[in-house]
N, C-alpha and C positions, 0 to 999 in steps of 0.2 A: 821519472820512473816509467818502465815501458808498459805499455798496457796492453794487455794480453788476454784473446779470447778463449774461453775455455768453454766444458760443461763442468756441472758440481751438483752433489744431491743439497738441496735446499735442508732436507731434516731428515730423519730416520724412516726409512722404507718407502721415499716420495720419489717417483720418476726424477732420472735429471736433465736436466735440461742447459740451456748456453748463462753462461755467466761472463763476469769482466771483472779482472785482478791486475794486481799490479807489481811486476815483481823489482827487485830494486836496483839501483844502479849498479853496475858492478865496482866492488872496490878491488883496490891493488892487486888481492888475491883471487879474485872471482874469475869466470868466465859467465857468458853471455852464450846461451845456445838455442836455435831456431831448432824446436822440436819437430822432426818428421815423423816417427813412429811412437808407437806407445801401446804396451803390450798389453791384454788385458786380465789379470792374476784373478783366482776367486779370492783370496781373500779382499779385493777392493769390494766386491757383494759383501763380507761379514763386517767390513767397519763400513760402508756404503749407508747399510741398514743396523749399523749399532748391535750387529748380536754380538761383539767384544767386550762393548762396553765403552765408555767414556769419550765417545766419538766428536769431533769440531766440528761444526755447521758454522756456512756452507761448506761441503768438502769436496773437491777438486781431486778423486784418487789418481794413480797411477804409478809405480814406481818401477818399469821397464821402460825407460827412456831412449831413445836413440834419436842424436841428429847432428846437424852441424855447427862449430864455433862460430861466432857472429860478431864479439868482440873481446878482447882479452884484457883482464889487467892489469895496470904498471908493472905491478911483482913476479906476474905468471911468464915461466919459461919453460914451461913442460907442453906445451898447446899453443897452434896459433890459430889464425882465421879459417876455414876450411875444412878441419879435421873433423872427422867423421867422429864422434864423442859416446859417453854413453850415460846414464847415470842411476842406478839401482833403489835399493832400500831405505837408503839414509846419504843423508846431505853433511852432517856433521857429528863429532863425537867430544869426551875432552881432551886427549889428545896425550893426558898426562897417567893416567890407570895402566896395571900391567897389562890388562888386554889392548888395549890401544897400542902401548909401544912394541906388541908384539905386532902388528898388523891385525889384530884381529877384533877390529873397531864394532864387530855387532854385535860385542858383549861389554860394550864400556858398563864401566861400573856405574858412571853418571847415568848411562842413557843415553843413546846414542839419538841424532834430534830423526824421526821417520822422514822420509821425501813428503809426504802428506798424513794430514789429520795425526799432526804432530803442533809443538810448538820450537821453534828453537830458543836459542837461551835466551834470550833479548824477550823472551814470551808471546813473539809473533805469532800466528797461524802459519802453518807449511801448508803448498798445495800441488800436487801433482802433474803428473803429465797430461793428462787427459788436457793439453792447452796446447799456446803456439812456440812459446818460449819459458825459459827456468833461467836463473841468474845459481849458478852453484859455487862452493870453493875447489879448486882447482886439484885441491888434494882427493878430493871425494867424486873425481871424473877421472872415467877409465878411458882408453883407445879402443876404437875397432878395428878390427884388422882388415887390411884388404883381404878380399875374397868369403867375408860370410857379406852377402845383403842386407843391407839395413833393416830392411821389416823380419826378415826371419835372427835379425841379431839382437833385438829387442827382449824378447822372454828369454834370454841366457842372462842376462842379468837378473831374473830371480828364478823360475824355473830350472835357467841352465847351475847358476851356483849354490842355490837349495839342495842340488843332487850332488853335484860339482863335489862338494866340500865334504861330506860326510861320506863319499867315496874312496877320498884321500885320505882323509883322518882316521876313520878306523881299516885300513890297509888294506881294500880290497884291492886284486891284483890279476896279472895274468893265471888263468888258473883257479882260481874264486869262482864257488858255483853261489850266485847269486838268485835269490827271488826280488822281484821287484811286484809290490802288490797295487793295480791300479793302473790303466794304460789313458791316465791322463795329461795335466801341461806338463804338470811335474814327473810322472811316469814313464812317457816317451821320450822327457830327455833324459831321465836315470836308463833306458834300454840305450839310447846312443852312445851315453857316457861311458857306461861299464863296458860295453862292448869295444870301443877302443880304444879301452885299458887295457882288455883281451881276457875281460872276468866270461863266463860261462852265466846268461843270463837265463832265466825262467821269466815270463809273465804270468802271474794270479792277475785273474778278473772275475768278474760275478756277470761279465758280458760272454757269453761265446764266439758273438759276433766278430771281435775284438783279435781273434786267432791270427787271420791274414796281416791285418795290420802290424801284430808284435813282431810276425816274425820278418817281416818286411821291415822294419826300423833295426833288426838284426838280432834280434833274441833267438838262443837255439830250441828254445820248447815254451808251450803256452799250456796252463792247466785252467780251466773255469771252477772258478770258487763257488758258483751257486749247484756244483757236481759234489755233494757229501763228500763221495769217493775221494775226491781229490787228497781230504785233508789224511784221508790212510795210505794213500798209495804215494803219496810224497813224504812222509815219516823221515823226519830225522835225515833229509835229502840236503839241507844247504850250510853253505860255511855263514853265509849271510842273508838277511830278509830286510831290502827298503820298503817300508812303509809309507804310499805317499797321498793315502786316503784321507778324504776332510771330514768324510761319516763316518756314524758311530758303528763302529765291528767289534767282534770277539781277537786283541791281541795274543789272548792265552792260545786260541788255535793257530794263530802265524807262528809262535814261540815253538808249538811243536813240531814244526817242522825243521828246524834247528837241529847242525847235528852236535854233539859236545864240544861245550867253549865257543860255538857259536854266537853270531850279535845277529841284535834283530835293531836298526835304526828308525822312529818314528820322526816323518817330515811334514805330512800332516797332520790339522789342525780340527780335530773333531770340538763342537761346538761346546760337550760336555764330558766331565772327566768317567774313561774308561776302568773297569773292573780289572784289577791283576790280579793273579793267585800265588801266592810264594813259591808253592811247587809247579808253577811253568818255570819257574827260571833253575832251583834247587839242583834236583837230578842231574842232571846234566853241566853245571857251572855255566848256566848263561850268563848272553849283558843282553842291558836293555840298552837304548842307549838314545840321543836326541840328538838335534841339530839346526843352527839356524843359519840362514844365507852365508854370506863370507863375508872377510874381510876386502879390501881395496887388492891390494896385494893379492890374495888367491882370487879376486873375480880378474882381472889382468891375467893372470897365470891360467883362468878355467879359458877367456877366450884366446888367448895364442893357442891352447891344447885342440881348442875346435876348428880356429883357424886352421893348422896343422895337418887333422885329421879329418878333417872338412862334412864337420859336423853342425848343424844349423835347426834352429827348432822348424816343426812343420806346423805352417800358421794361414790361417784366412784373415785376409783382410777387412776391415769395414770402417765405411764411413764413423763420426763419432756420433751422428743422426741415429744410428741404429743399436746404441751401447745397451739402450736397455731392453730390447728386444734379447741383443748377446747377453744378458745376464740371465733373461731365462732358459736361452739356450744352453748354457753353464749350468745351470741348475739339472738340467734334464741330459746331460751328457752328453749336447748335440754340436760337438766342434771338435775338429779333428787339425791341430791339438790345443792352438791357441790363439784368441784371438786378436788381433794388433789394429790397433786404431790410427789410419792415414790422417795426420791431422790438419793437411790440406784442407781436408772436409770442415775447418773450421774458421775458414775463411768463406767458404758457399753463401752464396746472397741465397 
């Protein structure tokens, strides 16, 4: 079994530091892949430190994956040695549920198994990227394309298809006057995404700061949310409002901004559940509406679309030396826009 260096939080809210796993041989269906990148999502901070709930120790986060095949096996004819790979949210699903056979394995009925601080069926521990290598099934490894970079191709697999999906699905289009609230990981790639779809983006921030940056990733107007004003003088201004904040806000005020039959999508993950009022949605015939990463099928489809359009997340790199330094950083809004962990650096004497 290969053994493989990684970092992992030892228990809830403890610094993490270097660990040793072991991931397993590959069989028939597997691939074998020498991790270079690994993106770094906030939610690895909320199961990191257990504010989910139900968290595995030791846990090994990471599920933006990028790197290369290393060995293939018997069965695998979709990958060989070489290819630039990728691998997201989840490593396996059952295979046999209507959402599965649709492609749309992140909502198995079973449970689909997480890339970490999961169990798969067998009742193992899963353990993430934040290491050197992952042993996956070959079904649940996507392609990179030439021409996005490996470190900035890394957060499209959950950044890039957390927005990715819920763009598609409920039908924003050329034309879509779109809010997107939040010019975070997940934020700046909902302004890239919608923008070369050819929606009409807005950014909401409670930053001001934050202005240059929107309209530079391609958004046509920015409002600051921490401006009262804002929430009167944009009234009933959008066909659509992504929500991609992990704090706790007032949705009843994003929902006003909605104009009739309007959807407002929530992608964020606020810690505790928010207040709704029947009549933000009534008046008007809103949706509310949710959504979570993609299936295999649409994350393949989200990176041909940026390949395409040559669209790539904007990322700093770091050692994995420095992850929990970057997780305060995360906390305080200080990375523009995501962090990706060289995991060279876990080989460093």
């Amino acid at each position: 079994m290969p053994t493989t260096p990684a970092y992992a939080a030892p228990s809830a809210k403890a610094a993490l530091g270097p660990f040793t796993l072991e991931r397993r041989e590959p069989r028939p269906q597997d691939v074998l892949i020498d991790i270079q990148y690994c993106g770094v999502c906030h939610s690895d901070i909320h199961q990191a430190r257990d504010e989910w709930g139900g968290a595995v120790f030791p846990m090994v986060p990471g599920h933006e994956i990028v790197g290369k095949v290393s060995r293939v096996g018997s069965a695998v004819t979709t990958f060989k040695v070489g290819d630039a790979v990728g691998v997201g949210c989840f490593v396996d699903s059952c295979r046999e549920c209507p959402q599965c056979l649709k492609g749309e394995e992140q909502y198995c009925e079973r449970g689909s198994v997480n890339t970490y601080n999961g169990r798969d069926y067998d009742g193992q521990p899963t353990y993430g990227g934040y290491s050197t290598q992952v042993t996956v099934d070959a079904k649940y490894v996507v392609r990179i394309p030439e021409g996005i970079p490996l470190d900035r191709a890394a957060p499209l697999l959950c950044a890039g298809i957390t927005t990715y999906s819920p763009l598609r699905y409920y039908g924003v289009k050329a034309g879509s006057k779109l809010a997107v609230v939040g010019l975070g990981g997940l934020g700046h790639m909902a302004v890239k995404l919608a923008k070369a779809m050819g929606a009409e983006v807005t950014v909401l921030s409670t930053s001001p700061s934050k202005r240059d940056d929107a309209l530079a990733l391609g958004a046509a107007h920015f409002a600051a949310t921490s401006d009262k004003q804002t929430f009167k003088t944009l009234r009933r201004s959008f066909d659509f409002v992504l929500d991609t904040v992990s704090a706790q806000h007032d949705y009843n005020a994003y929902l006003n901004l909605l104009k009739t039959d309007g959807t407002m999508i929530i992608v964020g993950a606020p810690e505790a559940p928010a207040p709704l009022a029947a009549f933000s949605l009534i008046p008007r015939r809103l949706k509310l509406g949710g959504s979570m990463i993609g299936g295999i099928r649409e994350t393949q489809e989200m990176l041909d679309f940026c390949a395409k359009h040559q669209v790539a997340s904007d990322v700093e790199v770091i050692p994995i030396q420095k992850i929990n330094e970057a997780y305060e950083r995360m906390l305080k809004n200080d990375v523009r826009y995501r962090f990706v962990i060289d995991t060279a650096s876990l080989n460093a004497k």
